[in-house]
SETOR-359381 format. One record per residue: residue in one letter; x, y, z of N, C-alpha, C, CB in turn. Coordinates in pm, whole numbers, padded with zeros to 5 digits, always signed. Glycine has a CB too. Example, Ala and Ser with C-alpha at 12.3 -4.5 7.8 and 13.67 -1.06 7.14 Angstrom:
a+01319-00569+00780+01230-00450+00780+01320-00330+00780+01131-00447+00905 s+01285-00225+00708+01367-00106+00714+01290+00003+00787+01408-00060+00572 
//
This chain:
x+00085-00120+00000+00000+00000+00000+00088+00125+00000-00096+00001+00123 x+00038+00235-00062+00094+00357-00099+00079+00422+00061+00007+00441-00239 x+00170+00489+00102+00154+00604+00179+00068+00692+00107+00279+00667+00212 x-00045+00740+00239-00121+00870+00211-00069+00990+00135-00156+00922+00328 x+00053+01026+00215+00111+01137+00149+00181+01154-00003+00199+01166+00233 x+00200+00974-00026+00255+00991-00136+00143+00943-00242+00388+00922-00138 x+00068+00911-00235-00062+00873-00322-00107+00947-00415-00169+00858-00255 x-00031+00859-00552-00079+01021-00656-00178+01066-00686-00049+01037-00780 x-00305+01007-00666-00435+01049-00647-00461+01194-00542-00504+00917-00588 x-00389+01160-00419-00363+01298-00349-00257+01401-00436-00293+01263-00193 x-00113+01349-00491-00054+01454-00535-00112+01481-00682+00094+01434-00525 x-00188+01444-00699-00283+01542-00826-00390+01601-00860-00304+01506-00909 x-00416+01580-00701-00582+01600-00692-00604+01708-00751-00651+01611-00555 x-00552+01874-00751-00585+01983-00740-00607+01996-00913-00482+02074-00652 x-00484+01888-01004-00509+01853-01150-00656+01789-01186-00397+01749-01193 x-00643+01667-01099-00778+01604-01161-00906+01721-01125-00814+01431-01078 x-00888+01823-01025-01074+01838-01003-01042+01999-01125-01168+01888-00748 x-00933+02065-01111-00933+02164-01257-00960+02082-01380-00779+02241-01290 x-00949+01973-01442-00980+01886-01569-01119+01899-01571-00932+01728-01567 x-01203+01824-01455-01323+01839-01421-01446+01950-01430-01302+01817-01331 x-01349+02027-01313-01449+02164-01351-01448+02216-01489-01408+02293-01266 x-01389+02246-01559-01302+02284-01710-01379+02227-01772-01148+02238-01752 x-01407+02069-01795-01507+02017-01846-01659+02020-01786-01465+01906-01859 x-01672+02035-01669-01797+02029-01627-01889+02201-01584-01774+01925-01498 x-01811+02256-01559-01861+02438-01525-01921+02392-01388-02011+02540-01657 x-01895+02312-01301-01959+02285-01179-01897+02227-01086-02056+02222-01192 x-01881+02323-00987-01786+02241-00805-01823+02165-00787-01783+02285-00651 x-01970+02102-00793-02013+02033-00721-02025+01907-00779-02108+02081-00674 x-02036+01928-00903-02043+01780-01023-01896+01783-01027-02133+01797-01215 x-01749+01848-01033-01636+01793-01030-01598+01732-00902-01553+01877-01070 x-01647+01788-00805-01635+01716-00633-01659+01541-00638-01794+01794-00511 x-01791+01558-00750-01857+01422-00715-01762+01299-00818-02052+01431-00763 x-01739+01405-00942-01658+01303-01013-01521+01272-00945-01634+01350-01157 x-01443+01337-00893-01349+01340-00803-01362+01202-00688-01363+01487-00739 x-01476+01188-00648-01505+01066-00565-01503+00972-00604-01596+01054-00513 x-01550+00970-00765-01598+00856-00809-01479+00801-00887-01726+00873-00885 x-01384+00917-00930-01240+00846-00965-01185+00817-00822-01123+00953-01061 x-01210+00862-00707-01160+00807-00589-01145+00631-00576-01257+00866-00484 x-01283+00647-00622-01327+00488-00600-01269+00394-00655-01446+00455-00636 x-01252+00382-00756-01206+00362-00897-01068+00321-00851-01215+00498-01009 x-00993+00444-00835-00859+00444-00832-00783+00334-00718-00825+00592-00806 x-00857+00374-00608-00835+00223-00498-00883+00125-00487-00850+00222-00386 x-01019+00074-00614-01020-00073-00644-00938-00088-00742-01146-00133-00677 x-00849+00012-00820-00749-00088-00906-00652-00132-00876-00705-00054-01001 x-00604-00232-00952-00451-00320-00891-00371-00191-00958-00395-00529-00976 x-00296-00136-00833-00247+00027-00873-00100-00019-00901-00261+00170-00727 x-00070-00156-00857+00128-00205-00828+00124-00247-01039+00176-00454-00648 x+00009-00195-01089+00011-00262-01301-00001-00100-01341-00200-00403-01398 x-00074-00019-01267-00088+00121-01313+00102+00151-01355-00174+00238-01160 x+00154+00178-01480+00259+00151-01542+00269+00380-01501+00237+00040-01741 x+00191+00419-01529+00183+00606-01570+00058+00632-01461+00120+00663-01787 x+00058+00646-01322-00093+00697-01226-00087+00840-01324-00073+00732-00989 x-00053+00935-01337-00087+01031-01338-00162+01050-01504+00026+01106-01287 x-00155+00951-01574-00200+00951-01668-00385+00861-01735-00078+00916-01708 x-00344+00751-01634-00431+00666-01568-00579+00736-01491-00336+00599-01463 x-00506+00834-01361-00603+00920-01347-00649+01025-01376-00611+00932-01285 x-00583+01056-01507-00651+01208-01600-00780+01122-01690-00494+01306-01753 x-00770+01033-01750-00783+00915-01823-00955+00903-01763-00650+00777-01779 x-00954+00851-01643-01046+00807-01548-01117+00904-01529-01000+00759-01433 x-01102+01008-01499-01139+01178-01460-01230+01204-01599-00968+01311-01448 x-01138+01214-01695-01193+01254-01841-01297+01140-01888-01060+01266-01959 x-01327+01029-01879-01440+00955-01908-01544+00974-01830-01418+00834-01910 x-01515+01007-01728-01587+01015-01617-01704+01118-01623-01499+01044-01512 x-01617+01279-01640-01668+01356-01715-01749+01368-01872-01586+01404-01705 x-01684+01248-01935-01806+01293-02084-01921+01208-02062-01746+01250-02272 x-01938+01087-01953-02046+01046-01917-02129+01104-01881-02042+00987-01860 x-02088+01258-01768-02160+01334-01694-02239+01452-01822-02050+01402-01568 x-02135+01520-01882-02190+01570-01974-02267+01578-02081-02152+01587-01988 x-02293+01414-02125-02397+01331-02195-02524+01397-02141-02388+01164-02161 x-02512+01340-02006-02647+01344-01972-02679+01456-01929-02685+01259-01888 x-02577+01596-01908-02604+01733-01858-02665+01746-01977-02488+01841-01812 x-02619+01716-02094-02683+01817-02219-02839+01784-02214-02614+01777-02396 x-02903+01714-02167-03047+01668-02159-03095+01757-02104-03084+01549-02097 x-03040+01776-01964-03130+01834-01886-03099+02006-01868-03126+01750-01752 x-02978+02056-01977-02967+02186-02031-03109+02192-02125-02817+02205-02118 x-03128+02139-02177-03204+02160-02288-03351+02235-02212-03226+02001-02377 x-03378+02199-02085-03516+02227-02000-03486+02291-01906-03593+02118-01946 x-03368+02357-01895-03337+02492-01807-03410+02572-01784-03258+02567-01840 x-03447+02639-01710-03552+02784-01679-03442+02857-01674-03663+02804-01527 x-03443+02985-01775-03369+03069-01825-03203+03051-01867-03389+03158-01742 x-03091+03171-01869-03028+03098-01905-02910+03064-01836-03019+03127-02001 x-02835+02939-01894-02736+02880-01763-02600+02950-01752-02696+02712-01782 x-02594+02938-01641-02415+03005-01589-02337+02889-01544-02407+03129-01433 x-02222+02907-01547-02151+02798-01462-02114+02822-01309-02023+02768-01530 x-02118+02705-01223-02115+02711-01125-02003+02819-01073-02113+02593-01096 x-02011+02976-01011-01865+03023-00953-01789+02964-00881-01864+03117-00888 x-01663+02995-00936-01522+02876-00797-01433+03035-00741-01321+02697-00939 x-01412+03058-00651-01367+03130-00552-01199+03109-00607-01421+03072-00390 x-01161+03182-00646-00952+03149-00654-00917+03282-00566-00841+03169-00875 x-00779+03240-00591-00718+03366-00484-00678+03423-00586-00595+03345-00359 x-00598+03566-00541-00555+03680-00631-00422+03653-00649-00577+03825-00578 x-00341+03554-00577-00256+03454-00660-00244+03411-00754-00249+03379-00641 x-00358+03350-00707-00362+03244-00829-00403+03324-00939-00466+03115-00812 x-00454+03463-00982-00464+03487-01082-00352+03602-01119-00592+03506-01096 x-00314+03623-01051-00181+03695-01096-00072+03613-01157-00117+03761-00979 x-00050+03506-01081+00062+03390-01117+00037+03299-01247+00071+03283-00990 x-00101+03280-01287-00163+03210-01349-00258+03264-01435-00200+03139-01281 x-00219+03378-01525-00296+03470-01583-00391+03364-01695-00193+03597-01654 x-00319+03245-01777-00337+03234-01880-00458+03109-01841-00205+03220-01964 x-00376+03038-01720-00512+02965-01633-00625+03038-01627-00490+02937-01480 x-00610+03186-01556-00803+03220-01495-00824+03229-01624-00873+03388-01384 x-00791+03263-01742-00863+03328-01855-00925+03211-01912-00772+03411-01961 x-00903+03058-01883-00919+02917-01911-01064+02901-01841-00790+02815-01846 x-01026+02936-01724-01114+02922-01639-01267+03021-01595-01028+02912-01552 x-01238+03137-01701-01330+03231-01676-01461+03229-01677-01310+03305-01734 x-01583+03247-01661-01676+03261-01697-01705+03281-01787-01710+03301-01660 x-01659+03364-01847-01724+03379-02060-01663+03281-02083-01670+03523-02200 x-01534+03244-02022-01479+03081-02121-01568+02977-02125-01343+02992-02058 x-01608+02967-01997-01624+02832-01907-01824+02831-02001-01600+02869-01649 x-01831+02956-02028-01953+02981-02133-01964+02918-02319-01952+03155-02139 x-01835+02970-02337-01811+02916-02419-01824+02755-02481-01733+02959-02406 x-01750+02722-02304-01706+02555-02338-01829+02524-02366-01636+02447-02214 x-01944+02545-02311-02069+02510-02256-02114+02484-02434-02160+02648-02137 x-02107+02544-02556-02122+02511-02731-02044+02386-02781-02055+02644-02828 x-01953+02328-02691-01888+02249-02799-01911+02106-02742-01723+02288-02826 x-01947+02014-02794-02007+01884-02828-01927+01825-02641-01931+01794-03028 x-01960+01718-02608-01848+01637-02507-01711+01631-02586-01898+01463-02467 x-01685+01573-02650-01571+01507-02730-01497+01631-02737-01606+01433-02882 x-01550+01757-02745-01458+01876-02842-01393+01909-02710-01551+02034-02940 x-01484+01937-02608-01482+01995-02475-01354+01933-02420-01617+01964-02386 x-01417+01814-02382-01273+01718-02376-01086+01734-02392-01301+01636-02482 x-01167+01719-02571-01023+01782-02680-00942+01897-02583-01093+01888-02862 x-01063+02030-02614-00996+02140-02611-00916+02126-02470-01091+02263-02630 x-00968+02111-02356-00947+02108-02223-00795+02053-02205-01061+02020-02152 x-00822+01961-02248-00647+01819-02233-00550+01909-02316-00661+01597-02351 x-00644+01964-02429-00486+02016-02512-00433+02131-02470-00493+02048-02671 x-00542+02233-02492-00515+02405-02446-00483+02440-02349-00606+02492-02446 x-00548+02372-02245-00516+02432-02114-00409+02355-02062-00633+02435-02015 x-00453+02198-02093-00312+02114-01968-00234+02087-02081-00349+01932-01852 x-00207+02082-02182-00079+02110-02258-00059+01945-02332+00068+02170-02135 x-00193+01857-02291-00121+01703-02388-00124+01689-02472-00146+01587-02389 x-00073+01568-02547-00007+01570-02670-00165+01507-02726+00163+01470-02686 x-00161+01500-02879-00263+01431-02975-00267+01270-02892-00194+01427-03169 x-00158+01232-02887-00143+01120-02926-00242+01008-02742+00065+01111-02971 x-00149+01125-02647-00194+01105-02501-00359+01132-02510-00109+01223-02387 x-00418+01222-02595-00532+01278-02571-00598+01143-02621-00564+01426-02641 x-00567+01093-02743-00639+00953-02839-00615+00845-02700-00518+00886-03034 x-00530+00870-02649-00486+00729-02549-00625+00742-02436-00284+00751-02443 x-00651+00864-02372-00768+00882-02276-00872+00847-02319-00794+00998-02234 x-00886+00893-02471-01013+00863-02545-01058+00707-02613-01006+00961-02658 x-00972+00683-02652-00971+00584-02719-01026+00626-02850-01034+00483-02654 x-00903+00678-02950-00947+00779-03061-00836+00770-03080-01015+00917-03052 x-00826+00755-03227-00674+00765-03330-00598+00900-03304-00712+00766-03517 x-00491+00897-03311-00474+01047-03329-00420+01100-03446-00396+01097-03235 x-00516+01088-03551-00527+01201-03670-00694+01242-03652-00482+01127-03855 x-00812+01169-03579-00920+01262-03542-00893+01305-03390-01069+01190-03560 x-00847+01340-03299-00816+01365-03219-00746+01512-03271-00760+01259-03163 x-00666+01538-03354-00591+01605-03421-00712+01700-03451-00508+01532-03532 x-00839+01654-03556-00895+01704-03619-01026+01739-03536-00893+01638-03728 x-01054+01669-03414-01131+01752-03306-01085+01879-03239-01152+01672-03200 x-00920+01870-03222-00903+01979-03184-00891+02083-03247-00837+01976-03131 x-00863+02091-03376-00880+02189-03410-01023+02228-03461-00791+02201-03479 x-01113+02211-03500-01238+02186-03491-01319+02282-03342-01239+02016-03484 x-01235+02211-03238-01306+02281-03119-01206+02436-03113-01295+02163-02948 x-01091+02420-03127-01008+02537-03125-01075+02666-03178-00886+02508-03203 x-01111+02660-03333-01168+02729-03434-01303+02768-03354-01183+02640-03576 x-01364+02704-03289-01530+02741-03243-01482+02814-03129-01656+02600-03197 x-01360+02760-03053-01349+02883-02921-01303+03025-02947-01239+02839-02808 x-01227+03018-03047-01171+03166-03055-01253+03235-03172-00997+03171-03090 x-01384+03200-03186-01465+03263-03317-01574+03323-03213-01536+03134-03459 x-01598+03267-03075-01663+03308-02976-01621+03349-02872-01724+03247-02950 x-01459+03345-02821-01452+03418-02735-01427+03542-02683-01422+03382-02709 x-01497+03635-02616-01523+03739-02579-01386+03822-02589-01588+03726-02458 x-01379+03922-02658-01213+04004-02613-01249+04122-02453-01145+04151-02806 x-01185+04145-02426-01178+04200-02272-01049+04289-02276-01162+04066-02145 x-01038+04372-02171-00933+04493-02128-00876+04397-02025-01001+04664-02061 x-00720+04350-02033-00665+04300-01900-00600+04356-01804-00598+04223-01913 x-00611+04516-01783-00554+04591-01676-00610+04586-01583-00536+04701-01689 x-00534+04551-01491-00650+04537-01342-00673+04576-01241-00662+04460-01283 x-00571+04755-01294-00592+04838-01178-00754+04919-01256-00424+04961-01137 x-00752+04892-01395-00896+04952-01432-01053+04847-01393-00884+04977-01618 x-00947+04737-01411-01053+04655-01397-01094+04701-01224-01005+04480-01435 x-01031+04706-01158-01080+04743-00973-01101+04884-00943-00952+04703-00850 x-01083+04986-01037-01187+05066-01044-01323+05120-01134-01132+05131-01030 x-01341+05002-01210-01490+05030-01248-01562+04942-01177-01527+05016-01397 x-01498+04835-01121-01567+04744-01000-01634+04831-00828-01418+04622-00955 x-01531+04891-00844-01548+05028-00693-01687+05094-00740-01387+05198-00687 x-01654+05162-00851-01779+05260-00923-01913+05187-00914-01752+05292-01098 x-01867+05059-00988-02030+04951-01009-02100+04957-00886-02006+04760-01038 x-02015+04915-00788-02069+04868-00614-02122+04993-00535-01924+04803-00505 x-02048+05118-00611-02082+05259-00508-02248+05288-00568-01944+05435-00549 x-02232+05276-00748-02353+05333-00797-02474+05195-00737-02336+05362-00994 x-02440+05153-00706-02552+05009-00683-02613+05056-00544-02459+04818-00662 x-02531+05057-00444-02549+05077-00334-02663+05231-00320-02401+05076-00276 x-02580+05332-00399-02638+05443-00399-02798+05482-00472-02536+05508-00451 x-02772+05382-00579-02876+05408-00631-02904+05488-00771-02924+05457-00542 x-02800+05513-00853-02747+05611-00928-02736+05534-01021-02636+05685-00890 x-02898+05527-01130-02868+05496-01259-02795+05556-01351-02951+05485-01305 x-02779+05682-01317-02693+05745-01424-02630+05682-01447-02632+05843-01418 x-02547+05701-01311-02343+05654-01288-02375+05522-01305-02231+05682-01099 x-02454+05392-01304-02472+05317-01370-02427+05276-01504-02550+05327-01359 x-02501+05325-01580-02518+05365-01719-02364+05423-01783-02642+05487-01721 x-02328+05494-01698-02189+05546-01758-02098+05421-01764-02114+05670-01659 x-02108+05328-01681-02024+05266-01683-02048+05135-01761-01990+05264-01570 x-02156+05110-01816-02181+05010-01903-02160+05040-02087-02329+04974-01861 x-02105+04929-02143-02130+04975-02344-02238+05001-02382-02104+04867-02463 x-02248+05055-02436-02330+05036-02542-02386+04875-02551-02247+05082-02668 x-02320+04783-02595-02387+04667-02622-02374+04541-02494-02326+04622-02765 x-02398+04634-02382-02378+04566-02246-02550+04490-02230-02327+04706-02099 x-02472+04318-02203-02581+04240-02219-02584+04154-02067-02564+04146-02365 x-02684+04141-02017-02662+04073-01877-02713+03909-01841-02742+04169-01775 x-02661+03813-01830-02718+03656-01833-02740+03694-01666-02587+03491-01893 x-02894+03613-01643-02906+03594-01506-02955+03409-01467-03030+03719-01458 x-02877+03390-01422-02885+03220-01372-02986+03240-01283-02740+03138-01291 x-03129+03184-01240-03201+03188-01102-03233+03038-01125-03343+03306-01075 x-03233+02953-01248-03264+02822-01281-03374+02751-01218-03159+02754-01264 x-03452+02898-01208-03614+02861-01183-03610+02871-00980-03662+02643-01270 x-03538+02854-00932-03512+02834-00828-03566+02960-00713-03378+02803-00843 x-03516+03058-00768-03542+03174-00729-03613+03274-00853-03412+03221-00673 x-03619+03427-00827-03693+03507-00937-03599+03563-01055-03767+03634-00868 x-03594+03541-01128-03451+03633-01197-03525+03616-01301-03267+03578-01205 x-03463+03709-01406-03443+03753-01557-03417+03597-01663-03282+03872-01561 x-03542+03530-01725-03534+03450-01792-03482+03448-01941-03626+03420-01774 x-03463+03594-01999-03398+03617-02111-03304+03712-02064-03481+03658-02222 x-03180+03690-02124-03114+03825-02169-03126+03976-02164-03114+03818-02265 x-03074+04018-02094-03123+04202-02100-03023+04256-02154-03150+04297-01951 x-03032+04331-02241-02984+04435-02384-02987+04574-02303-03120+04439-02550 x-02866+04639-02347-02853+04796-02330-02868+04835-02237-02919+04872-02388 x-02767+04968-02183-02740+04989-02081-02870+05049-01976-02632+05061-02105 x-03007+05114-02069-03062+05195-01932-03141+05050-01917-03174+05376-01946 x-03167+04917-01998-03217+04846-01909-03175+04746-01825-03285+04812-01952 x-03070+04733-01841-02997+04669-01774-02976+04714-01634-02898+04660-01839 x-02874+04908-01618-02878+04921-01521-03034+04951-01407-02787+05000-01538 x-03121+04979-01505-03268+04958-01433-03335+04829-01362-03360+04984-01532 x-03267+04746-01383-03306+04608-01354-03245+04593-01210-03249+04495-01467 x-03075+04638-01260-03005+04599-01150-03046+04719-01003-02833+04598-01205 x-03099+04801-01036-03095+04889-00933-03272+04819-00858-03077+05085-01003 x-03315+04782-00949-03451+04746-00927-03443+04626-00840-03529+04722-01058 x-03333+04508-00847-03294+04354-00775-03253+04453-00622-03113+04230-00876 x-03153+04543-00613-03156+04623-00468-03223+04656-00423-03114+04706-00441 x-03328+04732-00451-03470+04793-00400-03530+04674-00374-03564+04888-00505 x-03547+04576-00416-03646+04446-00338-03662+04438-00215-03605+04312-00354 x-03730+04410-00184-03783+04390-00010-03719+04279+00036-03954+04359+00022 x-03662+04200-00084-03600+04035-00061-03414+04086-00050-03647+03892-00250 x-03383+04145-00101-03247+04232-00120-03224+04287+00060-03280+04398-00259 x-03366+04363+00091-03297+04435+00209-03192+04399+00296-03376+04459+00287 x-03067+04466+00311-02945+04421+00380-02857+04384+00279-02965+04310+00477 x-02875+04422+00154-02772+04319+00114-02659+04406+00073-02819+04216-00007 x-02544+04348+00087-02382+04474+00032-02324+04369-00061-02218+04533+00195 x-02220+04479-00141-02174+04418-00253-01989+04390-00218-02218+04530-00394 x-01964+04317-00211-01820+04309-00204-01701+04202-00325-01812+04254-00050 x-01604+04289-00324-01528+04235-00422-01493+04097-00382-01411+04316-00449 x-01445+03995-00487-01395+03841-00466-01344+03818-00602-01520+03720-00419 x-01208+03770-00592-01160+03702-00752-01239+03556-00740-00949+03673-00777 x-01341+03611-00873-01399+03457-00884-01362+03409-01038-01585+03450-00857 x-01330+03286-01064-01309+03255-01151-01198+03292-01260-01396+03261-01167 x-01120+03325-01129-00976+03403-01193-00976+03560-01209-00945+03350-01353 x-01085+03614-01206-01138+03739-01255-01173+03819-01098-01286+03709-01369 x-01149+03950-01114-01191+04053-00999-01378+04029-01036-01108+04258-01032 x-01443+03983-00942-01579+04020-00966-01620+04073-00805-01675+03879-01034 x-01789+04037-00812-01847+04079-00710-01915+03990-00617-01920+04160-00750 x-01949+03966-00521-02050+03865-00399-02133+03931-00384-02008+03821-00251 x-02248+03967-00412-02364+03982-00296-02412+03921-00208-02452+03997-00324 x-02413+03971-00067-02424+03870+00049-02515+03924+00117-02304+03840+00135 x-02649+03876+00245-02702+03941+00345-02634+03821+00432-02872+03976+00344 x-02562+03893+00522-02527+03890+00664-02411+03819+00611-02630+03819+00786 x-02343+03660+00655-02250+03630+00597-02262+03528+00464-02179+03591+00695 x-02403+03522+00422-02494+03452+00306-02482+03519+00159-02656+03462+00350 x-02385+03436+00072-02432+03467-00005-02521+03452-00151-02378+03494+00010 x-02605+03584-00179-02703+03523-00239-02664+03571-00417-02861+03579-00163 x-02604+03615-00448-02480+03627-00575-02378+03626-00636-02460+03667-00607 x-02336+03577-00762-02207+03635-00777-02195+03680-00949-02086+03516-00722 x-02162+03781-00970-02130+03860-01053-02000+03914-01065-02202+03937-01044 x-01960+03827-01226-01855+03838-01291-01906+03910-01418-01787+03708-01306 x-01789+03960-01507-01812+04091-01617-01724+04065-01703-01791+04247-01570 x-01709+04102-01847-01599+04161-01939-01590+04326-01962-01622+04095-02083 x-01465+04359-01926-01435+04507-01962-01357+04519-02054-01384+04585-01867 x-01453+04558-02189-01402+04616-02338-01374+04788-02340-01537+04581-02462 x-01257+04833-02362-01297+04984-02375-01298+05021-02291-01394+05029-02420 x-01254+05016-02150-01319+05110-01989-01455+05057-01958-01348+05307-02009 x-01533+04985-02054-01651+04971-01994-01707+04810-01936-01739+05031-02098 x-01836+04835-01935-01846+04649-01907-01980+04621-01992-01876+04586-01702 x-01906+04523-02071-02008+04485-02175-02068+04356-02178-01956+04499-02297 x-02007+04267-02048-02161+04144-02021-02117+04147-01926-02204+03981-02086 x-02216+04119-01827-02210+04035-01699-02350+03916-01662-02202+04156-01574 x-02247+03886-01616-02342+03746-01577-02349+03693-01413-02272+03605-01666 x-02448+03718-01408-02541+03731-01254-02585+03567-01199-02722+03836-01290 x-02471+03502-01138-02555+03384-01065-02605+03376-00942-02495+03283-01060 x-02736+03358-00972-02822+03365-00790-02832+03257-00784-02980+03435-00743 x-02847+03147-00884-02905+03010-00833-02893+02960-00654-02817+02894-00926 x-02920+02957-00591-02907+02973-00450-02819+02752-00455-03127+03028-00343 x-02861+02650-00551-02752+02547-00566-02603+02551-00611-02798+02471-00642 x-02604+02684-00682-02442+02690-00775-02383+02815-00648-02454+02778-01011 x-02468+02823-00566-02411+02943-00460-02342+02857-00332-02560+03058-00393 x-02368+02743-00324-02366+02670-00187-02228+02637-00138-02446+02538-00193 x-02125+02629-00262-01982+02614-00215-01928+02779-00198-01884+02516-00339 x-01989+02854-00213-01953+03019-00153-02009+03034-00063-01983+03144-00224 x-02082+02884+00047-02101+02983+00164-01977+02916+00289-02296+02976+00227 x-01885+02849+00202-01823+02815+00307-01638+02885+00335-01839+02654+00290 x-01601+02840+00423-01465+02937+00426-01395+02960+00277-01342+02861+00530 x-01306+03045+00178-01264+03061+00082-01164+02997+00093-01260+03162+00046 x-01104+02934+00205-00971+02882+00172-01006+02728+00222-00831+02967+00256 x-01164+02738+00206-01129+02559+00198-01205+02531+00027-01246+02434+00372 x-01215+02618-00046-01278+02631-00195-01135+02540-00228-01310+02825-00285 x-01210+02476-00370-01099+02435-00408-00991+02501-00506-01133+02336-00446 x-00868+02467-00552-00821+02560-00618-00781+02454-00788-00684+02638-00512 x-00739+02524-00849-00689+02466-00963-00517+02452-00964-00745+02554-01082 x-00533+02434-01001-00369+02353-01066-00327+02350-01237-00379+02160-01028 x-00222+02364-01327-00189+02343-01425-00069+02225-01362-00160+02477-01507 x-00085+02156-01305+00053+02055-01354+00001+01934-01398+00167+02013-01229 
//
């Protein structure tokens, strides 16, 4: 038997549950797949496992396009539209790991959410954790000249959709200050100033709670909405505070130490031209616990 400490299942964990989330947009569905390669991993005869760390990317990644099979079903009957679950990182980790949060972002993690299991897969193993065609066909069980030709396939669909953004982030933390002062205050104007022109807002409530079932377009309705979710009688108490979520400076809305949002953004131009609002009070439940027991990601 392996020592605990040395058990590469433990020394990769922080790899296998970033593969996961990456493929899955959810803490709580990578937590579970995480268990279930747990399982897995200590009924196998581990003294034949020739490569663990390859073995359990392998395990992780099937694991996941099983899950995603059957997510796409029950996407299809969503009440309004979906966000991915927020993951809490530190400002470490996104300073140190610029090219990670941007992997990991919310418009990404949106993105992934268009491309088939298989592509998702692809892209994930190749772009972000860096494997080869050949390792990727080995997880899959897929030649690698279509393996080759999935990825680029999924490559071409991510960067034809993904969002461009301003990466300065002393601007980015002061139009975040502004957002939270005009919210608090009440000041659609100063609202409004700070949104594009083609500032569009996704709100996750997934039926669960009350939220915005389509899309809201342009800035006076947008910031009218949002000033309108504060004024609620259900809002009363609530403050806005900064949190790098998802690699990104965003926002928490919390009453008392509860919280009941999180709002992440793209800033094109000085301004902010989507944000996406998750209340789901299920994709909120790993933000109500300490931030440094959230999990973190890993590139190794």
């Amino acid at each position: 038997m392996r020592d605990h400490d040395t058990d590469p299942f433990v020394e990769h964990r922080r790899l296998l549950f970033g593969t996961a989330y990456q493929m899955l947009g959810s803490v709580t569905d990578a937590e579970d797949i995480l268990q279930d390669a747990w399982i897995k991993w200590h009924a196998a005869d581990r003294e034949s496992v020739e490569h663990p760390k390859s073995y359990l990317v392998r395990t992780i990644t099937n694991l996941c396009l099983n899950r995603l099979t059957s997510a796409r079903a029950t996407r299809e009957t969503y009440i309004g539209p979906w966000l991915p679950e927020p993951l809490l990182t530190t400002a470490a980790d996104a300073a140190q790991e610029t090219e990670m949060a941007e992997t990991v972002s919310t418009a990404m993690l949106v993105v992934l959410e268009t491309l088939t299991p298989v592509e998702r897969a692809v892209f994930v193993l190749r772009e972000v954790f860096g494997y080869s065609y050949a390792e990727i066909g080995g997880f899959l069980d897929r030649p690698e000249p279509s393996v080759r030709q999935i990825s680029h396939r999924a490559r071409d669909h991510v960067h034809a959709r993904r969002p461009r953004f301003d990466a300065d982030d002393t601007a980015r933390q002061e139009i975040t200050r502004k957002f939270m002062a005009a919210c608090h205050g009440g000041d659609v104007n100063a609202l409004m100033e700070l949104l594009a022109p083609e500032v569009t807002l996704w709100n996750d409530g997934g039926g669960k709670i009350t939220a915005a079932r389509r899309p809201l377009h342009g800035p006076d309705h947008v910031a009218r909405w949002m000033l309108g979710v504060m004024a609620k009688p259900i809002s009363a108490g609530i403050r806005l505070e900064t949190a790098v979520i998802n690699g990104e400076l965003g926002i928490l809305g919390k009453i008392g130490d509860h919280v009941v949002g999180a709002l992440t953004f793209d800033m094109v131009d000085g301004r902010i031209e989507n944000l996406r609002f998750q209340v789901n009070p299920d994709k909120l439940v790993r933000l109500q616990s300490n931030a440094d027991e959230t999990p973190q990601l890993a590139t190794d």
